[in-house]
N, C-alpha and C positions, 0 to 999 in steps of 0.2 A: 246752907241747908244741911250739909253732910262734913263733920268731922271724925275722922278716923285716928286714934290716938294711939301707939305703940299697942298696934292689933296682933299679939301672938295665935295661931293655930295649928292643934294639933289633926296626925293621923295618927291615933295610934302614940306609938314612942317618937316617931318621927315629927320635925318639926316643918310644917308647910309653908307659914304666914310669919317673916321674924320681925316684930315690931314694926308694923306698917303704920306712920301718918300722912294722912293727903286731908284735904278739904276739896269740896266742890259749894259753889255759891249758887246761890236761888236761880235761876233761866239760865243758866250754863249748861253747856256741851264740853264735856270731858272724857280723855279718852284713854284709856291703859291698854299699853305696847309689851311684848315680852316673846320670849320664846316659848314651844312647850313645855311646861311643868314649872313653869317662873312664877305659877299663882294665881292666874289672873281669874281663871274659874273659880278657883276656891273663895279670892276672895267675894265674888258676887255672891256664891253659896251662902258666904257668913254673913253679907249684909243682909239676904232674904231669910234667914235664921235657919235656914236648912243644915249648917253644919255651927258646932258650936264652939265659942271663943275659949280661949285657954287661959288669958290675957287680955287688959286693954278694953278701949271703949271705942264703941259708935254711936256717937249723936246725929241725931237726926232731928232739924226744928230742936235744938238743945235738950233733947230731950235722949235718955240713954238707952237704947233697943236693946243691947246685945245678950243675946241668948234669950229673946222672946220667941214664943212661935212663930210658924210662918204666916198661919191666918192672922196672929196679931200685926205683923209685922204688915202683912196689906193692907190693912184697916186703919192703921197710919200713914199710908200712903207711895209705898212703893212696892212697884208694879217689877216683876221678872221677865225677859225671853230668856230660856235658857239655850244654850248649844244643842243643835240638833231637833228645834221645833218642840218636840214634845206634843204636839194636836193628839185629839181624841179623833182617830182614824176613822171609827165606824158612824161618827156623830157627822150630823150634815154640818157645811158652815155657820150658817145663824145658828144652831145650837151649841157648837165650837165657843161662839161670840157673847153669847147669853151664860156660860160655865165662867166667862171671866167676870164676869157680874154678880155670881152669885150671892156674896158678902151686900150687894145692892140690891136683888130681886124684887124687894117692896116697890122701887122708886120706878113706876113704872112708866111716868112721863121722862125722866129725866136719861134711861134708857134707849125710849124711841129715839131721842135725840142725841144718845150716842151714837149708836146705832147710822143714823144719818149721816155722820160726819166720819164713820168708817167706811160707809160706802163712796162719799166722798172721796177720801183719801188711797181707797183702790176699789176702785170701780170693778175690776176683776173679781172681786171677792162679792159684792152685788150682784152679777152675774150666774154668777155659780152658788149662791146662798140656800139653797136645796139639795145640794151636792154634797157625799159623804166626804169628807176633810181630804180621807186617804186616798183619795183618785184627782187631787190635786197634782197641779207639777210642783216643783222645787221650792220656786218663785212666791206662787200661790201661797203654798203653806208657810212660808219664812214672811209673806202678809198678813196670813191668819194668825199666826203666833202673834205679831205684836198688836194685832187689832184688838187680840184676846186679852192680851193686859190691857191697853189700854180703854179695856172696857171696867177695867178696876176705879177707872179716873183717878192713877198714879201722880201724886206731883214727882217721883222721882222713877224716871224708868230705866232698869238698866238690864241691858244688851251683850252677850255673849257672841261674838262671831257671827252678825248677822248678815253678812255677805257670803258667807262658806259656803260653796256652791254654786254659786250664783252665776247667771252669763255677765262679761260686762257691763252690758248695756241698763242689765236691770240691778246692777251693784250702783251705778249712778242713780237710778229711780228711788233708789233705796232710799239711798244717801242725804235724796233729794228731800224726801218725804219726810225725812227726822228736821231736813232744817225747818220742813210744815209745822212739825210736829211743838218743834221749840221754840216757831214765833208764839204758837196758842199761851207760853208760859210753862210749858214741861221742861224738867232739866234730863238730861240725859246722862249717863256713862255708859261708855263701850267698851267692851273690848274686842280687838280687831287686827287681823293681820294687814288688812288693808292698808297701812301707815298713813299713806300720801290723801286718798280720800277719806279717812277718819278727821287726819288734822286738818284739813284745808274745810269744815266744818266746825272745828273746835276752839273751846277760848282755851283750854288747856291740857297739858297732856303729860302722862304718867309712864316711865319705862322699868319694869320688872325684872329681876332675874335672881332664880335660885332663893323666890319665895321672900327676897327682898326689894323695897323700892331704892332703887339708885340714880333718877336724876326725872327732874321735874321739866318737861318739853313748854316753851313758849310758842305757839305755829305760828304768831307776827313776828317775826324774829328768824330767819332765813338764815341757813350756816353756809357759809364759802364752800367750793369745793375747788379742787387744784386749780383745776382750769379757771377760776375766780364766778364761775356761774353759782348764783344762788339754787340751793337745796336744802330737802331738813336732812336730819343729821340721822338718819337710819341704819348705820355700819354697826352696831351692838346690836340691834334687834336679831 
């Protein structure tokens, strides 16, 4: 679904992104690891066309996005949460829900029946659907964010830190909710400090640093640790 080919980008003079290649395959769950400032935002940036390539391609469906808009860039098919929500605070929920559809607005049956299947998926957001975004908790809105894409009906959604914040409890719900998300046939990528619950979801997994990719994670694939108990292998992170 997604090929990344010696992706350069800039800030500036500086270079952010040095020749990045990764693939992701059609209903996969993939996830990119790193420290701060290793890339991993910028790179989601560049693939929603928000910031633009220097270098290099992105296929998408073999097809080559890079440095399209971002409205075109949804209208192909993939859906953003960025770090830190981003909700329209004064808007109630269902109109939060209905701004991530707007490139869809005509399709008015095809809607309610999003719509449905986001209440489904958090019921809490059902709930409170009259309610102005910004009087949300934490939780709330890190649901609203991604109900909002995927009110785009993304085949490829990707996720910026969507646990940041979060109490445990509802970092597992999260977590839970994307594997929901990926039986319908979405693929996903994250990125995620969470290492251990990112990959124990994932068929593959990406680690970062200093704006390069340096080693491609298996999550079937357990690494020894002294004491010979299986672990992944998170000491670089």
């Amino acid at each position: 679904m997604l090929k990344i080919k010696k992706l350069i980008v800039h800030y500036g003079p500086l270079m952010v992104l040095d020749e990045i290649s990764l693939e992701i395959k059609k209903g996969e769950i993939a996830s990119l690891f790193g420290p701060n400032g290793a890339g991993k935002s910028t790179l989601l940036l560049t693939l929603s066309g928000i910031l633009k390539t220097t270098e290099g391609r992105i296929l998408f469906e073999e097809e080559d996005i890079a440095n399209l808009s971002p409205d075109k860039i949804v209208s192909k098919g993939i859906g953003h949460v960025p770090q830190g929500r981003h909700i329209f605070p004064t808007l109630s929920v269902i109109d939060n829900l209905r701004m991530g559809a707007y490139l869809r607005r005509r399709e008015k049956a095809n809607l309610k029946e999003d719509l449905e299947w986001i209440d489904q998926l958090f019921p809490a957001l059902k709930e409170r659907s009259l309610q102005r975004a910004g009087t949300l908790s934490g939780g709330e809105q890190q649901m609203l964010a991604i109900g909002r894409a995927m009110m785009g009906r993304p085949k490829l959604l990707l996720l910026d830190e969507p646990s940041s914040g979060l109490a445990p409890q509802l970092k597992d719900e999260i977590f839970a909710t994307f594997k929901e998300i990926n039986r319908k046939g979405l693929t996903l990528l994250i990125v995620e400090q969470e290492v251990y619950l990112s990959l124990a979801i994932s068929d593959r997994g990406y680690l970062m640093r200093n704006g390069r990719l340096i080693k491609e994670i298996n999550p079937s694939v357990p690494f020894e640790s002294p004491e010979g108990s299986p672990f992944f292998d998170t000491s670089c992170i």
